[in-house]
N, C-alpha and C positions, 0 to 999 in steps of 0.2 A: 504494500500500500504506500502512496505517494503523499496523502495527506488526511484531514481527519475525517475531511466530503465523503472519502471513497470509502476510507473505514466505515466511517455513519451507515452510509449503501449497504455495503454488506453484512455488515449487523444486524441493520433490519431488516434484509431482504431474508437473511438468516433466520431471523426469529418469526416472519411474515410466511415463508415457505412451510414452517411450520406449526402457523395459525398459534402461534404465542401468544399474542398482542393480547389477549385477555388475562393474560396473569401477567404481563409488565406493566403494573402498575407503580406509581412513584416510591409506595412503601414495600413492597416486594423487590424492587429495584436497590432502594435503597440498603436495604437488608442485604442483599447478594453481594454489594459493593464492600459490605462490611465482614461479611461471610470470604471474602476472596482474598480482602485485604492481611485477616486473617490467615486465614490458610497459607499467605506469602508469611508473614510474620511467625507461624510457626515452622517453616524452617530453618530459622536461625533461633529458634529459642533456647539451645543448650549449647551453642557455640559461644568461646568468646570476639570480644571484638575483632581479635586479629583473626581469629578463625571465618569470620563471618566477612574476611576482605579476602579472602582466600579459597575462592569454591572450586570443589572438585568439578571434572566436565559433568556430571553426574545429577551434582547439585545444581550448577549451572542451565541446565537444563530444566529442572524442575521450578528452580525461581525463574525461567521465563513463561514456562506454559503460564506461573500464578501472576505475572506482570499483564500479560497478557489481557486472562481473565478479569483482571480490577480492570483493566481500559477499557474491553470489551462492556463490562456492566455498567461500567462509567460515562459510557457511551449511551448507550441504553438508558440509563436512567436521565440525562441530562436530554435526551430528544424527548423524554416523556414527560416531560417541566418545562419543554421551549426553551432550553437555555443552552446557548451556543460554550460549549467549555473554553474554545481559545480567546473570546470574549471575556469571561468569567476568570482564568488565572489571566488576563493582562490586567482587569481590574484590582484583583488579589494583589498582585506583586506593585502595583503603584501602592496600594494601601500599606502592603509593610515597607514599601521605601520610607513612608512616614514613620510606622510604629516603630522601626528599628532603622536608625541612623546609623553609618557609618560609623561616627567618630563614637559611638555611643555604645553600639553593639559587636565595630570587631573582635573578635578575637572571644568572643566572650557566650556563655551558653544562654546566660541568662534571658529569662522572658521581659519583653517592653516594659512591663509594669514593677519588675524587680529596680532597676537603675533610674 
């Protein structure tokens, strides 16, 4: 895929071929989003850090199917809200240009409202 049009297409065409479109609703969607994110986040749950920068082709493999799937449902759930996602993170990241300043937040973990 070349960009997020074609993706969209095929998502839906995907879930439309198979007369889905009755259970993608925005709370079922959202749920799968969180259900998949999930499922990524637990394959690194008993790795340490360095191990978790270090995937075998194995693992590597498995955190892409689960990348995958959050975009895929991400996708999904955001045409089922009208809400264009490359729209929605360009607004996102203008907003934490505010809440976390450079001079303010390099270097530093801390949340906006810690400093």
């Amino acid at each position: 895929m070349k960009s997020l049009e074609e993706l969209k297409g095929a998502v839906l065409k995907f879930a439309k071929d198979r007369e889905w479109e009755p259970f993608h609703t925005p709370k079922n969607l959202s749920t799968a989003v969180a259900v998949e994110a999930a499922e990524l986040q637990e394959l690194f749950m008993w790795l340490t850090a360095e191990q978790s920068t270090q995937a075998s082709p194995e693992l590597r493999e498995k955190i892409e199917d689960e990348v995958g799937d959050v975009l895929i449902c991400l996708v999904n759930f955001a045409a089922s809200v009208g809400i264009d996602p490359l729209a929605a993170a360009a607004q996102k990241i203008k907003k934490n240009h505010e809440k976390y300043p450079v001079d303010k937040s390099r270097g530093s973990a801390k949340k906006y409202d810690e400093y």
